[in-house]
PyMOL commands that place a pseudoatom at each C-alpha (Angstrom):
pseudoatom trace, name=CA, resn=UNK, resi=1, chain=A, elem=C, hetatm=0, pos=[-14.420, -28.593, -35.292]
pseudoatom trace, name=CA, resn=UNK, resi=2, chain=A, elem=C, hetatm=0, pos=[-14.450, -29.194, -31.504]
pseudoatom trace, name=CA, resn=UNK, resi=3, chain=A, elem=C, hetatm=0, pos=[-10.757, -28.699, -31.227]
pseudoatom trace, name=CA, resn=UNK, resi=4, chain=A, elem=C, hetatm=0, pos=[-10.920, -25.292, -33.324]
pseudoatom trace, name=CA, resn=UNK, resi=5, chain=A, elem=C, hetatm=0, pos=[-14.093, -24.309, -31.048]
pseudoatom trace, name=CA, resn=UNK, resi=6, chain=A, elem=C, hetatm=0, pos=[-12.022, -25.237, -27.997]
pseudoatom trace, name=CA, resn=UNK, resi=7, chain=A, elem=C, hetatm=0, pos=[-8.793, -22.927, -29.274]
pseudoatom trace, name=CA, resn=UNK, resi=8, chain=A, elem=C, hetatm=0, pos=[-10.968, -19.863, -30.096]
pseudoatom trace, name=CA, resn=UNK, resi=9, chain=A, elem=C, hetatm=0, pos=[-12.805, -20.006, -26.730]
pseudoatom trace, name=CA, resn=UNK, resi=10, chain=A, elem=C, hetatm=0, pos=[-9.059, -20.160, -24.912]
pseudoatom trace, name=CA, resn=UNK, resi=11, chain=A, elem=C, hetatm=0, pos=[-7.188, -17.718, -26.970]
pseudoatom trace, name=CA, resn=UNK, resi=12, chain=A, elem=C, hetatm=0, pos=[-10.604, -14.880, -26.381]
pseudoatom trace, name=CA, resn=UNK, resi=13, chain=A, elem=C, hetatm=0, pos=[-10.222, -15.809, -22.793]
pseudoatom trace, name=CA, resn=UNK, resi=14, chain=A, elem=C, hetatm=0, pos=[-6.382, -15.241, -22.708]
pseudoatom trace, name=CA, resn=UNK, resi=15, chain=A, elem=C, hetatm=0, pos=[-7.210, -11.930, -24.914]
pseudoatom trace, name=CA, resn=UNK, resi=16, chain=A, elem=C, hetatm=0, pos=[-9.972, -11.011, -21.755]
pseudoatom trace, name=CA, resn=UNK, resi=17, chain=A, elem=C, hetatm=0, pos=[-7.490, -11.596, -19.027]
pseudoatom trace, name=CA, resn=UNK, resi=18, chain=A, elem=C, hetatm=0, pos=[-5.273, -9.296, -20.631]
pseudoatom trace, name=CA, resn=UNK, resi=19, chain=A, elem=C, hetatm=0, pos=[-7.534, -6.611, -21.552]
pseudoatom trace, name=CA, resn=UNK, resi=20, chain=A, elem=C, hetatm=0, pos=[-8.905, -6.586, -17.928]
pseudoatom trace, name=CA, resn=UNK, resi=21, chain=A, elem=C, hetatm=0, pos=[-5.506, -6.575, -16.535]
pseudoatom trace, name=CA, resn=UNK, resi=22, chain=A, elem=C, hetatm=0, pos=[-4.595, -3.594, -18.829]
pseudoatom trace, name=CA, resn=UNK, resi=23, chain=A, elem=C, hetatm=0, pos=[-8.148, -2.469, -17.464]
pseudoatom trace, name=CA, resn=UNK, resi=24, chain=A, elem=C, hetatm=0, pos=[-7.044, -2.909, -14.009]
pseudoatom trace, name=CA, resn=UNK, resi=25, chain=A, elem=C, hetatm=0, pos=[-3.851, -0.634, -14.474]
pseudoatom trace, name=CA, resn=UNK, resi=26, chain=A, elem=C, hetatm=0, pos=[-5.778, 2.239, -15.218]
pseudoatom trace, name=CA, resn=UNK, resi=27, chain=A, elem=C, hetatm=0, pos=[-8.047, 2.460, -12.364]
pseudoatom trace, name=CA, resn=UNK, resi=28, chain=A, elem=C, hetatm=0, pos=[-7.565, 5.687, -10.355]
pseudoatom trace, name=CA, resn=UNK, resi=29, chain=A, elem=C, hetatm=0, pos=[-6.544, 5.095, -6.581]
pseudoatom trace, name=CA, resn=UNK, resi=30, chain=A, elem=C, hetatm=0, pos=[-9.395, 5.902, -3.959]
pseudoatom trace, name=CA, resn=UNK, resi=31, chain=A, elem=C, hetatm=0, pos=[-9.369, 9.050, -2.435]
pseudoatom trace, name=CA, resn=UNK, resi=32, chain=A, elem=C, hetatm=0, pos=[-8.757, 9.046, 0.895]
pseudoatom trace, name=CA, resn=UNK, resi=33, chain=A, elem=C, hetatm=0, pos=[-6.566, 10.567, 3.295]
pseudoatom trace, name=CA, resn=UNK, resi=34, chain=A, elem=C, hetatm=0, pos=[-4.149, 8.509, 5.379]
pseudoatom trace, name=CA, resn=UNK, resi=35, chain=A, elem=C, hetatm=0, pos=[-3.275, 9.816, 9.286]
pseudoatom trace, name=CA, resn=UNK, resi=36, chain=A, elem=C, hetatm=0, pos=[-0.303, 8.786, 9.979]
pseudoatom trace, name=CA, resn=UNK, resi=37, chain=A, elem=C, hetatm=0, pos=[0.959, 7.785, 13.861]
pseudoatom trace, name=CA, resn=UNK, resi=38, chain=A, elem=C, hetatm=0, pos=[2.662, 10.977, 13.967]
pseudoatom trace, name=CA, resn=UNK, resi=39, chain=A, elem=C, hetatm=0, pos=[-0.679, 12.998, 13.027]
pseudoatom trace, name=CA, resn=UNK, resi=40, chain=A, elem=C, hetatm=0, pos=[0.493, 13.699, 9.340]
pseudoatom trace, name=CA, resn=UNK, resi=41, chain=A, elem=C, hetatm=0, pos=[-2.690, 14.059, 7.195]
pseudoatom trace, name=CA, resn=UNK, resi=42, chain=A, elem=C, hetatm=0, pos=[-1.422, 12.456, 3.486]
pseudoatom trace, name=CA, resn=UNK, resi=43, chain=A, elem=C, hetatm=0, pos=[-3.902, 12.486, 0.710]
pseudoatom trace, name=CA, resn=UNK, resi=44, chain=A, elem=C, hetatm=0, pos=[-3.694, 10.742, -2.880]
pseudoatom trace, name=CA, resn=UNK, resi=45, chain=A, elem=C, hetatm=0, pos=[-3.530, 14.224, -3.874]
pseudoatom trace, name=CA, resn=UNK, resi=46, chain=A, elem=C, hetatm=0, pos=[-0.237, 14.963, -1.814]
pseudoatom trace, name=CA, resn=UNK, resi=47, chain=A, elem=C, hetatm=0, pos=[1.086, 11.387, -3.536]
pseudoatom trace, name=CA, resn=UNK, resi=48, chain=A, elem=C, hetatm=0, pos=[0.689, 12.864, -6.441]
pseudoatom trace, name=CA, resn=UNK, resi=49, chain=A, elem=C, hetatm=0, pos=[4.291, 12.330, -8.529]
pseudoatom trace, name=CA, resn=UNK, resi=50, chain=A, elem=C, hetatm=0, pos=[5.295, 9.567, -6.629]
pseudoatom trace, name=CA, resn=UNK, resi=51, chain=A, elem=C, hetatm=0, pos=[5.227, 5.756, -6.923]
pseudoatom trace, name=CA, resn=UNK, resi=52, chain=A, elem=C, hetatm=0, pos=[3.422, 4.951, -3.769]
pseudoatom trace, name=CA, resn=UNK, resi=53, chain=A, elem=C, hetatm=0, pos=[3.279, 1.399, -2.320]
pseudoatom trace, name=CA, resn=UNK, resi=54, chain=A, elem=C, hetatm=0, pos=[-0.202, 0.948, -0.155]
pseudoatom trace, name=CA, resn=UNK, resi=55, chain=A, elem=C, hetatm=0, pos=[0.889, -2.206, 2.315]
pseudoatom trace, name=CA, resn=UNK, resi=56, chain=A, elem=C, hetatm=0, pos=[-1.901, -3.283, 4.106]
pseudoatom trace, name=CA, resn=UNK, resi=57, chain=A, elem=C, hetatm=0, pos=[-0.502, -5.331, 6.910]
pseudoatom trace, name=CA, resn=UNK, resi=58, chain=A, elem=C, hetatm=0, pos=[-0.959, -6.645, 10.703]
pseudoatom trace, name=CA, resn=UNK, resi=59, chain=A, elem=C, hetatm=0, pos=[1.454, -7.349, 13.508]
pseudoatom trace, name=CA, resn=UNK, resi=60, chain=A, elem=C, hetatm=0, pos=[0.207, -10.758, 13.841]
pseudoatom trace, name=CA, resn=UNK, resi=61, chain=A, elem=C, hetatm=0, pos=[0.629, -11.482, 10.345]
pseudoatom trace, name=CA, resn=UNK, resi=62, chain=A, elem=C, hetatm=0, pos=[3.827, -13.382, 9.656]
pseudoatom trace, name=CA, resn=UNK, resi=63, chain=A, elem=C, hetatm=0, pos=[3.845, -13.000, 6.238]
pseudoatom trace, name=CA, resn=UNK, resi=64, chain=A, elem=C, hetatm=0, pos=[4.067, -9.085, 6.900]
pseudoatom trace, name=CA, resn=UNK, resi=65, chain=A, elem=C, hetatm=0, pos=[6.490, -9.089, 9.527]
pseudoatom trace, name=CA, resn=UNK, resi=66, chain=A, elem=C, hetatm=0, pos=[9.013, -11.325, 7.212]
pseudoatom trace, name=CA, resn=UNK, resi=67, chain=A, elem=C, hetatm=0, pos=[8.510, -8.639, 4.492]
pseudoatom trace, name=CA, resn=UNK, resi=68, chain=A, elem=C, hetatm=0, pos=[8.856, -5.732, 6.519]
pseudoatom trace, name=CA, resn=UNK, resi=69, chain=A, elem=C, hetatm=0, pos=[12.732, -5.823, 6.379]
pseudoatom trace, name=CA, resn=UNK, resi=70, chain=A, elem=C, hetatm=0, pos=[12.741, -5.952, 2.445]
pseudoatom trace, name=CA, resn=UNK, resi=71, chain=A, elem=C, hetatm=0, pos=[10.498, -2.675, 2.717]
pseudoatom trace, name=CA, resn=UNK, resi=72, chain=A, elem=C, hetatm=0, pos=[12.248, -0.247, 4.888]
pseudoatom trace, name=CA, resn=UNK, resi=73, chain=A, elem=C, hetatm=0, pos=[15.078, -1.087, 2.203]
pseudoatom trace, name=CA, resn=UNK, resi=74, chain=A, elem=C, hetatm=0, pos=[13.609, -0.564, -0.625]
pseudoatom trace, name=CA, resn=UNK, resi=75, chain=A, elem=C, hetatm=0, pos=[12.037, 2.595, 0.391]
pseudoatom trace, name=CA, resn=UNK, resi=76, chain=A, elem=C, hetatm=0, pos=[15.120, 3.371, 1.865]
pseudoatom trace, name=CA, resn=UNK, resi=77, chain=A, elem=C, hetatm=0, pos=[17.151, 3.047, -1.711]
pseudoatom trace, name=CA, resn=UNK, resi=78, chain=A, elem=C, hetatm=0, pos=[14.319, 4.302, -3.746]
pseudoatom trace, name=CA, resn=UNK, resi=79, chain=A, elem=C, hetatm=0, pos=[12.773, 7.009, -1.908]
pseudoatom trace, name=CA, resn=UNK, resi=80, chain=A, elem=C, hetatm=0, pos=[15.152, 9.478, -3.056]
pseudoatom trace, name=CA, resn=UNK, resi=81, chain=A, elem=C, hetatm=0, pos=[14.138, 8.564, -6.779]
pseudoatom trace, name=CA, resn=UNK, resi=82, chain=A, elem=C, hetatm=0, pos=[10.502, 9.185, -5.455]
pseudoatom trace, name=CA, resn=UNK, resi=83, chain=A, elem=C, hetatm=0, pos=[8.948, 6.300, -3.943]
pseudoatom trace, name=CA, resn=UNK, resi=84, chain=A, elem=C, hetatm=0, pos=[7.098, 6.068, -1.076]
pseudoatom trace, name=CA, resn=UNK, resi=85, chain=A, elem=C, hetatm=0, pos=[5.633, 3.383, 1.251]
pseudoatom trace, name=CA, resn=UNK, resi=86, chain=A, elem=C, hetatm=0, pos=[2.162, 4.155, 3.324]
pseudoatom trace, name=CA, resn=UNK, resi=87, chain=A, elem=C, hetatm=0, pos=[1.884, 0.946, 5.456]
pseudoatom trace, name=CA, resn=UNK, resi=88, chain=A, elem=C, hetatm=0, pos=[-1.795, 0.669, 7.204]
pseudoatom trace, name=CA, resn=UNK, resi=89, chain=A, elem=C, hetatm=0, pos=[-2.261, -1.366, 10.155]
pseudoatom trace, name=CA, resn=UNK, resi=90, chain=A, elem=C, hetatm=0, pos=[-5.712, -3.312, 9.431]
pseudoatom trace, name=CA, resn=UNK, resi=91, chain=A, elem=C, hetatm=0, pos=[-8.795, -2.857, 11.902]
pseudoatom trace, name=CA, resn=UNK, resi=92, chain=A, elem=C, hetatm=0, pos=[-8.406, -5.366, 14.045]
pseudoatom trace, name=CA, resn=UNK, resi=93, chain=A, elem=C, hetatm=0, pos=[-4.763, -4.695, 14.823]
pseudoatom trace, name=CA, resn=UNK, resi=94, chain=A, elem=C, hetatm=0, pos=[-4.775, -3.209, 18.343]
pseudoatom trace, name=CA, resn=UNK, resi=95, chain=A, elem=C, hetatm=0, pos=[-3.028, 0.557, 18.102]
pseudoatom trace, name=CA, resn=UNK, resi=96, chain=A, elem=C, hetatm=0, pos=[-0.496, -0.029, 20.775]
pseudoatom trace, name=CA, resn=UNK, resi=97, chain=A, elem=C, hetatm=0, pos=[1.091, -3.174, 19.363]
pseudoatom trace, name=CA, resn=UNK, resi=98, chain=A, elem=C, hetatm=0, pos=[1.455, -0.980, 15.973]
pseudoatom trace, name=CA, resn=UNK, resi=99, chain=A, elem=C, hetatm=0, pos=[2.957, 1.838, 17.222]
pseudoatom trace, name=CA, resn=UNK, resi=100, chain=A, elem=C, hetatm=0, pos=[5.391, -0.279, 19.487]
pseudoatom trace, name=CA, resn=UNK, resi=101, chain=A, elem=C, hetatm=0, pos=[6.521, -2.415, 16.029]
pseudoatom trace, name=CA, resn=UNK, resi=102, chain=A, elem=C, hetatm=0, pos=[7.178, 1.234, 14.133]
pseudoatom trace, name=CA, resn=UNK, resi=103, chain=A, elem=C, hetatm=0, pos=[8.768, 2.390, 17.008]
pseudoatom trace, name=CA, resn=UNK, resi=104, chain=A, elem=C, hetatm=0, pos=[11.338, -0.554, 17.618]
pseudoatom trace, name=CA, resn=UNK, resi=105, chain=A, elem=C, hetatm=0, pos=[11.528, -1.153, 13.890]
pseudoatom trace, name=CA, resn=UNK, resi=106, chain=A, elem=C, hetatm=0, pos=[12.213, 2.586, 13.227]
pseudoatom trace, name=CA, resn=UNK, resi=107, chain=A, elem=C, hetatm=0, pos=[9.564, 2.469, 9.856]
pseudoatom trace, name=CA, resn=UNK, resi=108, chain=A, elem=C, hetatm=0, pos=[11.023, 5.048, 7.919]
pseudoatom trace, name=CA, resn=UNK, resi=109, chain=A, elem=C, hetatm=0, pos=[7.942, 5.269, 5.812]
pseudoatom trace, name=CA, resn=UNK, resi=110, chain=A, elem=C, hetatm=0, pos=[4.489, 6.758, 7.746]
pseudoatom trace, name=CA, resn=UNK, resi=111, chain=A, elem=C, hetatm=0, pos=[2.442, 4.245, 9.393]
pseudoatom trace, name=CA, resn=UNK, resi=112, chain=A, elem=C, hetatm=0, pos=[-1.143, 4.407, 9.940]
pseudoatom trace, name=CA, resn=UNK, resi=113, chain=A, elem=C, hetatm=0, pos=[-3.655, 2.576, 11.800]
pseudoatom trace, name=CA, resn=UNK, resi=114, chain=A, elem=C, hetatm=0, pos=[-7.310, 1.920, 9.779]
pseudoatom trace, name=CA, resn=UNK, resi=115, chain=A, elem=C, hetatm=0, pos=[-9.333, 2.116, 12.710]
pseudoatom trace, name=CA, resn=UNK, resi=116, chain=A, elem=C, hetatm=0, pos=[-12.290, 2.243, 11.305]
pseudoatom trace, name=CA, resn=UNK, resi=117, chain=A, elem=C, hetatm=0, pos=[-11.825, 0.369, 8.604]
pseudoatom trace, name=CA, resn=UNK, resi=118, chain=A, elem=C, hetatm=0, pos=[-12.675, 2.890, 5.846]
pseudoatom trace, name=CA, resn=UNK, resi=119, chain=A, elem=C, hetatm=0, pos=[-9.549, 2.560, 3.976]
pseudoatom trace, name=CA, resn=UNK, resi=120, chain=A, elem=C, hetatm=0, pos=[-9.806, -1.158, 3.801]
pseudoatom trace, name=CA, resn=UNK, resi=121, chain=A, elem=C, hetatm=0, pos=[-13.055, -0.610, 2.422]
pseudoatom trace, name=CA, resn=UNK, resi=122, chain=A, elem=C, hetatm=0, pos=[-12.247, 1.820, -0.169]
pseudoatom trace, name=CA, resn=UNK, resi=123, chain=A, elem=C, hetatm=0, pos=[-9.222, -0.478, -1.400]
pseudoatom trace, name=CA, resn=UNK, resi=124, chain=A, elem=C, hetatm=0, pos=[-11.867, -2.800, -2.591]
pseudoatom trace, name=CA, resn=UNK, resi=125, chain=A, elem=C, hetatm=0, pos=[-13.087, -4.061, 1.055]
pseudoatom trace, name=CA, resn=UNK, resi=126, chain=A, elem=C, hetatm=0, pos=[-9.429, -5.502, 1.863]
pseudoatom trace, name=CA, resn=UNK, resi=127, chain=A, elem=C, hetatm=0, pos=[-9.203, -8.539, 4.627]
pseudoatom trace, name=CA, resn=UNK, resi=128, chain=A, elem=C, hetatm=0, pos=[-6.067, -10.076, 3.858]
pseudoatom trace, name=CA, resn=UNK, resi=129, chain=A, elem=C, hetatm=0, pos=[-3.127, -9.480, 4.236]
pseudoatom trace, name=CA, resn=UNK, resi=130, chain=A, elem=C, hetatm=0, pos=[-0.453, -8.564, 2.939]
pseudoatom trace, name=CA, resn=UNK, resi=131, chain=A, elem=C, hetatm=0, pos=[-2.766, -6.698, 0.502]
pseudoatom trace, name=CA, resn=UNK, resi=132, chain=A, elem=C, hetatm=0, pos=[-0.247, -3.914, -1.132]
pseudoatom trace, name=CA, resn=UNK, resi=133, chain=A, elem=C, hetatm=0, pos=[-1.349, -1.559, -4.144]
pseudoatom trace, name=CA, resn=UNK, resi=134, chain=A, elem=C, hetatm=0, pos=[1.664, -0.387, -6.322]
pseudoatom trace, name=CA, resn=UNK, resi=135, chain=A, elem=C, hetatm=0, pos=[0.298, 3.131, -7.641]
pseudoatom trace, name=CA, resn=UNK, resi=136, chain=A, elem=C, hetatm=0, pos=[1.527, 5.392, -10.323]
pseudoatom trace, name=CA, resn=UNK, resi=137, chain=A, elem=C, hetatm=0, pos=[2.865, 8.625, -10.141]
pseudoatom trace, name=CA, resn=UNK, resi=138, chain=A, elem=C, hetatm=0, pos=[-0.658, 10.183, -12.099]
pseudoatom trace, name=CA, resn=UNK, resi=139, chain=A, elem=C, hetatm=0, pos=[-2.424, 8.144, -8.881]
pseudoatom trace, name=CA, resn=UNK, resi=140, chain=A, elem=C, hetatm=0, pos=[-3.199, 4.875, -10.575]
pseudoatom trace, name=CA, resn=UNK, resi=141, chain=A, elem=C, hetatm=0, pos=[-3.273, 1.439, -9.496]
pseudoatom trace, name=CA, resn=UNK, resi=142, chain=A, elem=C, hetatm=0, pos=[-0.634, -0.353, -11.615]
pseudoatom trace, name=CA, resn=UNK, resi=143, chain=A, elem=C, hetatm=0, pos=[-0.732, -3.648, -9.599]
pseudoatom trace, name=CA, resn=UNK, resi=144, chain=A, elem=C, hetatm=0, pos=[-2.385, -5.418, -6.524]
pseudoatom trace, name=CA, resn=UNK, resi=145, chain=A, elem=C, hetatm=0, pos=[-0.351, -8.239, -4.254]
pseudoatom trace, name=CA, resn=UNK, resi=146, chain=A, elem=C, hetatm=0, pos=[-1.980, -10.314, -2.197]
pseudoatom trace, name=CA, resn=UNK, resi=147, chain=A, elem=C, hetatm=0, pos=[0.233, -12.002, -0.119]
pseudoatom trace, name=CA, resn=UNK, resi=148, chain=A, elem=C, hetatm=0, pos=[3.802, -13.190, -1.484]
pseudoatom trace, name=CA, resn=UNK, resi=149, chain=A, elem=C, hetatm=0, pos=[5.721, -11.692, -4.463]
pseudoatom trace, name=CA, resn=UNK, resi=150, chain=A, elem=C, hetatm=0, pos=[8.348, -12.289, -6.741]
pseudoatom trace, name=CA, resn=UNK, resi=151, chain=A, elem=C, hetatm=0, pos=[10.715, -9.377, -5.547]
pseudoatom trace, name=CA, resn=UNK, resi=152, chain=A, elem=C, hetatm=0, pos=[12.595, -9.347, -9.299]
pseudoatom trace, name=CA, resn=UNK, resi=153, chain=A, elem=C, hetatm=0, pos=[9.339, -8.420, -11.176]
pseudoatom trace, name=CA, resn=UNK, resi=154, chain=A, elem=C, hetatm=0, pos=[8.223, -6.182, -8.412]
pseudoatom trace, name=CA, resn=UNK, resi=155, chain=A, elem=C, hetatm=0, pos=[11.683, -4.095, -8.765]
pseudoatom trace, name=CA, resn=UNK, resi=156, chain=A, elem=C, hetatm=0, pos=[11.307, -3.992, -11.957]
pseudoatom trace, name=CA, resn=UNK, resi=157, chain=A, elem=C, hetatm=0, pos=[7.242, -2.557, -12.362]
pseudoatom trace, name=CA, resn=UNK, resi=158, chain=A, elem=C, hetatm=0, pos=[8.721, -0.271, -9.399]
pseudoatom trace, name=CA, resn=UNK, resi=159, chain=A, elem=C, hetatm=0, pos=[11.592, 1.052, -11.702]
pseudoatom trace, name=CA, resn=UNK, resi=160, chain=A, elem=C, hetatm=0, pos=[9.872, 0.851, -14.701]
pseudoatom trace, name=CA, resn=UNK, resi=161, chain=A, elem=C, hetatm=0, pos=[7.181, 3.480, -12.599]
pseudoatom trace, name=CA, resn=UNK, resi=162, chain=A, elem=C, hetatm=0, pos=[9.786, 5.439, -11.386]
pseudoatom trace, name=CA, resn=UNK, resi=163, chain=A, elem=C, hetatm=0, pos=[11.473, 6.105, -15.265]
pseudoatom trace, name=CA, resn=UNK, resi=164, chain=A, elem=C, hetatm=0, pos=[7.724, 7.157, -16.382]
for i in range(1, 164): cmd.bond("trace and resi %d" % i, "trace and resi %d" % (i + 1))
show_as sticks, trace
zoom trace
């Protein structure tokens, strides 16, 4: 009886996980409006039809700086299909040192600096990173990374995005 008890509690908590992951994938992106280092105002709204990657990142992050490489590439091979990369610098993340990385890295994709914090916030109060949001071309969140990712699976929910 235990053992049966036992089964039913794990398979209704397997069944939860998935229905709250499911759950998860249909939550609408915050609105907000990214500023770009250039000055370029881009809303969700302006995202609209495109499979947009939300990086939050830092200079002094390591784990951002090694992926930064495997992002201007894929955005580079993908952007054409209609995928786009906004990368915000967190908070703390002093303006100049951001600017100078875009600069010398030549970030195809816009950068912007959260200087207040507000996007952060309206991700769900972000302080790690690399936080990214993978979001649909109807402006939902399909998945959230914290940190690092398998690459394969990530190509493929980014493809599979991009066919929808």
């Amino acid at each position: 009886m235990k053992k049966i008890l036992i089964s039913l509690v794990a398979v209704a908590a397997i069944v939860a996980a998935g229905l709250w992951q499911f759950q998860g994938s249909a939550q609408a992106a915050p609105d907000v409006t990214f500023t770009s280092l250039s000055g370029q105002k881009i809303t969700m709204q302006d995202l609209r039809g495109k499979v947009v990657l939300v990086k939050f990142w830092a200079t002094s992050c390591t784990t951002c700086i090694a992926q930064m490489p495997g992002n201007i590439a894929r955005y580079k091979e993908l952007s054409p299909q209609g995928f786009d990369i906004i990368a915000v610098a967190m908070q703390y993340d002093p303006p100049n040192y951001v600017k100078n990385y875009a600069d010398t890295r030549e970030l195809p994709f816009p950068v912007v600096i959260d200087a207040q914090g507000k996007l952060a916030k309206a991700f769900g109060d972000v302080k790690l990173t690399p936080t990214a949001f993978l979001i649909d071309k109807q402006g939902h969140i399909i998945k959230r990374y914290l940190g690092n990712y398998d690459e394969i699976a990530f190509m493929k929910t980014v493809k599979q995005a991009l066919a929808s």
